[in-house]
C-alpha positions in Angstrom: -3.5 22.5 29.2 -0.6 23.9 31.5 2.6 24.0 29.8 6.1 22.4 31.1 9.3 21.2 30.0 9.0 17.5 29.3 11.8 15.2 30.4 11.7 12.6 28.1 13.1 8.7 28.3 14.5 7.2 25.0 13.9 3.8 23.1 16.8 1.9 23.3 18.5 0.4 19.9 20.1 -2.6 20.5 22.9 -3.9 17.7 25.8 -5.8 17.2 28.2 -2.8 16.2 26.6 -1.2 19.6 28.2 -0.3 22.8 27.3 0.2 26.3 28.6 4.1 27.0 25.0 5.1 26.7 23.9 2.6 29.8 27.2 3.4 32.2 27.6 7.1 31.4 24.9 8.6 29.8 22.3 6.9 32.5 20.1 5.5 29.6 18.0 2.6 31.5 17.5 -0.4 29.5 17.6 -4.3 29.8 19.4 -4.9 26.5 22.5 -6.2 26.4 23.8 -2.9 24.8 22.5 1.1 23.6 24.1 1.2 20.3 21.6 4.4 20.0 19.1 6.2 22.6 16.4 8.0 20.1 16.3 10.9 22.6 13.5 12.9 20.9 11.6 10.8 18.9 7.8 10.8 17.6 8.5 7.1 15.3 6.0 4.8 16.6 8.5 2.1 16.2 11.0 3.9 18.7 9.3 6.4 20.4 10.7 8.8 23.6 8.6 9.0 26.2 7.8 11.6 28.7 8.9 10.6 32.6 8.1 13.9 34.4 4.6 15.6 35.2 1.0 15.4 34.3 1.9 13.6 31.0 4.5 10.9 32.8 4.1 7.1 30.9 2.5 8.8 27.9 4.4 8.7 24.5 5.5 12.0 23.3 3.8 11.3 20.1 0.3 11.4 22.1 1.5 14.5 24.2 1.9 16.6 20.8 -1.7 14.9 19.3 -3.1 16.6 21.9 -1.7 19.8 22.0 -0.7 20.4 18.5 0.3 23.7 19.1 3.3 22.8 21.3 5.7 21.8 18.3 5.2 25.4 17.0 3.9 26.8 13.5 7.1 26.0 11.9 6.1 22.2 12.6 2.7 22.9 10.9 4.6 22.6 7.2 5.3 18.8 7.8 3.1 15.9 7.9 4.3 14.5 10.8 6.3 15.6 13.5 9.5 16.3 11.8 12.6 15.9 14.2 14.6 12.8 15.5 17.1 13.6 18.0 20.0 10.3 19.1 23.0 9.4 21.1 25.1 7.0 18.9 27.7 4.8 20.3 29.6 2.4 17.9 32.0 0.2 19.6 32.3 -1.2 16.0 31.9 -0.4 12.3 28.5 0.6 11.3 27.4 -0.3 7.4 28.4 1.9 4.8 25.1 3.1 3.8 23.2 5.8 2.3 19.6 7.7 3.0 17.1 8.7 0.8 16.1 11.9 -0.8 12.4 13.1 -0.9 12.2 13.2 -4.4 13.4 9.4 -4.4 11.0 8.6 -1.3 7.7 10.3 -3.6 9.4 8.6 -6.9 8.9 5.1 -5.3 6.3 5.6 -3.3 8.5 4.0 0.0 10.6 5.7 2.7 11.4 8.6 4.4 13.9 10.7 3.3 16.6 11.6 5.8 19.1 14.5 5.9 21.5 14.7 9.2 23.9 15.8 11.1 26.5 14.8 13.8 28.2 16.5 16.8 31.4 14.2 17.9 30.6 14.0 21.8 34.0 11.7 21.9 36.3 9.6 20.1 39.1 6.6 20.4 42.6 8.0 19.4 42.7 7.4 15.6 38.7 7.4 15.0 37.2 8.1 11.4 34.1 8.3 9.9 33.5 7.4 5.8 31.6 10.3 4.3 31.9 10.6 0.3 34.4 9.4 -2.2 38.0 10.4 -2.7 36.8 11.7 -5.9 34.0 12.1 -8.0 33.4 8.5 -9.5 30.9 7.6 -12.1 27.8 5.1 -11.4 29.7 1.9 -13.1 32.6 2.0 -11.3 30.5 3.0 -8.3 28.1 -0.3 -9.1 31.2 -2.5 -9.7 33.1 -1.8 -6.5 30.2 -3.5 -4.7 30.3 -6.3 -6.3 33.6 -7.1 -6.0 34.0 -5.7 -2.4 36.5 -3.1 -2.8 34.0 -0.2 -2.5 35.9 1.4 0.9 39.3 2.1 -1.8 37.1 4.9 -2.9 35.7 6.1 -0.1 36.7 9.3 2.0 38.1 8.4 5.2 37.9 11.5 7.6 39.5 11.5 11.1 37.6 12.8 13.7 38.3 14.5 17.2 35.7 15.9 19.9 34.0 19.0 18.9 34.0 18.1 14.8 30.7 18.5 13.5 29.4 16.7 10.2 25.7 18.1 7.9 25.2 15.0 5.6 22.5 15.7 3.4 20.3 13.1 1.6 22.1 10.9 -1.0 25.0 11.1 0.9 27.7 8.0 1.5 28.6 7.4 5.0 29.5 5.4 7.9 30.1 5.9 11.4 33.2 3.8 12.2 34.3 2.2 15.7 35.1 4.1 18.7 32.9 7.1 17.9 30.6 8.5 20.6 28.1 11.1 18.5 25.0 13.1 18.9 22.7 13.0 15.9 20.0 15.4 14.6 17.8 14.3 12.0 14.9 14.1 9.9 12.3 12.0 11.6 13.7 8.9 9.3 14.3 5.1 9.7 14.8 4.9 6.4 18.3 3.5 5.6 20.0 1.6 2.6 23.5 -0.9 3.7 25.6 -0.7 1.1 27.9 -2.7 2.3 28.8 -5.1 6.0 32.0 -6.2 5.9 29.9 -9.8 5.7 28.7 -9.8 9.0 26.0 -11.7 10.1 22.7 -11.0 12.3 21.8 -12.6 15.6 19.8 -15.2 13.5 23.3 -16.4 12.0 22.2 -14.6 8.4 24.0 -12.0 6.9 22.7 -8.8 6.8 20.2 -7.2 4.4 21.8 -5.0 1.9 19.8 -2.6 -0.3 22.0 -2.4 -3.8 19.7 -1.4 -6.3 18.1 1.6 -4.1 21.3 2.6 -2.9 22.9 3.2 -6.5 19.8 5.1 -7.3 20.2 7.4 -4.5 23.8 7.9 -3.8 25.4 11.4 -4.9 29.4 10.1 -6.3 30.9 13.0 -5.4 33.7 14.1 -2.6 31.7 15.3 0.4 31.4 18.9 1.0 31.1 20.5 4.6 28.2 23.2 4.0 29.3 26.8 5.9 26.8 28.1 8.2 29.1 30.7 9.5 27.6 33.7 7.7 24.3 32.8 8.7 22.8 35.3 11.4 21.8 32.5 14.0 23.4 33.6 17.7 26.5 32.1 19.1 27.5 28.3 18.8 25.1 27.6 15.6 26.3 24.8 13.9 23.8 23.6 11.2 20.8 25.9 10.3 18.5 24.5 6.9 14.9 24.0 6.1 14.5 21.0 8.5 16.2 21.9 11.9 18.5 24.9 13.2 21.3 23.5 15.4 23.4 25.0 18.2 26.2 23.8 20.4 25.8 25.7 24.1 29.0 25.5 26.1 27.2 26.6 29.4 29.5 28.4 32.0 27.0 30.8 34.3 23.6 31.4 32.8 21.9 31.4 29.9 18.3 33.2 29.5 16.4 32.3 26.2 12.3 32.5 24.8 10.7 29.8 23.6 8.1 31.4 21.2 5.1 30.2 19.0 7.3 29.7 16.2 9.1 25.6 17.8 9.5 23.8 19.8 13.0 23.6 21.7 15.1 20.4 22.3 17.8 20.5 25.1 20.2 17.6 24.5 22.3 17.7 27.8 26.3 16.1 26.7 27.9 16.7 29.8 27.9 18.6 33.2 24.9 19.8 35.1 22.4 22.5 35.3 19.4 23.8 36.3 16.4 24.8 33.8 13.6 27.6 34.6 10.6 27.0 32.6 7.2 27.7 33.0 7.9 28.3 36.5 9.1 25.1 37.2 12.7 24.3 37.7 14.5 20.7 36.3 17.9 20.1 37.4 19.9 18.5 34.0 22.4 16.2 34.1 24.5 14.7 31.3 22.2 12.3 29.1 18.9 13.8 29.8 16.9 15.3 27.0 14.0 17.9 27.2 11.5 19.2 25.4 10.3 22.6 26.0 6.6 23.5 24.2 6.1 25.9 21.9 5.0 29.6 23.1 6.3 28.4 26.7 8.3 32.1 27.0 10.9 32.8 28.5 13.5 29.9 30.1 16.7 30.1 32.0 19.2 27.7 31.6 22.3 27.9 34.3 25.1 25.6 35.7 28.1 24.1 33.4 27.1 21.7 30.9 28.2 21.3 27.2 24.2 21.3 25.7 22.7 20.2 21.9 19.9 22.9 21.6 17.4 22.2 18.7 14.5 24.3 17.3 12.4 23.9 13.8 
């Protein structure tokens, strides 16, 4: 089977803290009433990307990588599935403080997916914030009774955030994405997450939302959050995350760019902005801001030129 680059279409998730910066700017095509995320890689057969360009157009990318195995790379071999979820996140409100699970709570229980991830701020309103931690380490009782009597955000770390930040959140981490935040996301291929906490809002059927106490106290680590440092690590210019899941970089494209995509992953081009052209397989794709590509394993050499700000992501 010939390889290509894959230009892929997202699913769409609609929500009430959602926004529609994804649909007007981003050109994510969708009939819901707003994109509060575009799952721009994504191999979750309840939200799956799908490809829109070539021999494989229609198909899911799930099926795509069924039948040619070999195009996520070795490194993808490790992992029962196919281990990367790649979004656009636009809250025009609050999301839930929440938390996700860690692998040894997912095989403990016997439910789940565990989910370590991280976020590139794309843009942001004036005085945006995220939550991420505690103000200080806390133990599990006064943790447990902050819930209950709904004062659990006086503990919690309140960061500000500006264009260009860039957050790793590992597993068992407390977070929230808070309003007027435009992000890209990198993640394990997870669905997998526990509210904490609403503010008391209600769902579309008039309900309010589910929480998830009792796994959430299990899982959540009470400490300050801690920025890992990547810096040191021998990765090429613009890394910003590289661990055992995913190895991240942030491409500020000004000219041209000529890279190899070898046996080894996969690689994800997640265009932010601008536009650019993309030489692959002897094909050429013209990139604009939103798209997102997916270039097989072993598919050599690719050029990448123009000016565009670009997510690149390999296993």
């Amino acid at each position: 089977m010939k390889k290509y680059p894959l230009r892929l279409s997202p699913y769409v998730s609609e929500t009430i803290w959602g926004g529609r910066r994804l649909i007007d700017e981003y050109n994510v095509v969708t009939e819901k009433s707003n994109a509060a995320e575009g799952w721009m890689l994504s191999c979750l057969r309840n939200g799956y990307s799908t490809v829109s360009n070539g021999e494989f157009s229609g198909k899911p990318l799930y099926e795509v990588l069924e039948e040619n195995p070999l195009w996520s790379g070795k490194n993808c071999e490790r992992f029962s599935d196919f281990p990367i979820l790649i979004k656009f996140i636009d809250a025009m409100d609050d999301l839930s403080v929440q938390v996700h699970p860690t692998k040894e709570y997912c095989a403990e229980t016997g439910r789940g997916r565990s989910k370590t991830e991280c976020w590139y701020i794309i843009d942001c309103d004036k005085d945006a914030h995220l939550l991420l931690g505690f103000k200080d380490r806390i133990s599990r009782e006064t943790f447990e009774e902050s819930i209950k009597e709904g004062n659990l955000t006086d503990y919690v770390e309140k960061v500000r955030v500006k264009p260009g930040d860039f957050f790793f959140i590992e597993a068992g981490t407390l977070h929230a994405i808070c309003k007027g935040v435009l992000l890209a996301e990198v993640q394990e291929s997870s669905d997998t997450t526990y509210r904490i906490f609403d503010y008391n809002r209600v769902g579309k059927d008039g309900k309010p939302r589910e929480l998830h106490i009792d796994d959430a106290t299990k899982v959540t680590v009470l400490e300050k959050y801690s920025q890992p440092d990547f810096s040191g690590l021998d990765s090429g210019d613009g890394l910003l995350a590289k661990c055992d899941l995913f190895t991240v970089w942030h491409k500020k494209l000004c000219g041209e760019i000529k890279e190899t995509a070898n046996d080894s992953s996969f690689v994800s081009l997640l265009v932010l902005d601008g536009t650019a052209s993309l030489e692959c397989c002897s094909e050429t794709l013209s990139l604009k801001k939103g798209d997102s590509i997916f270039i097989p394993a072993g598919s050599g050499e690719f050029t990448v030129s123009g000016n565009a700000d670009i997510i690149e992501t390999r296993v």
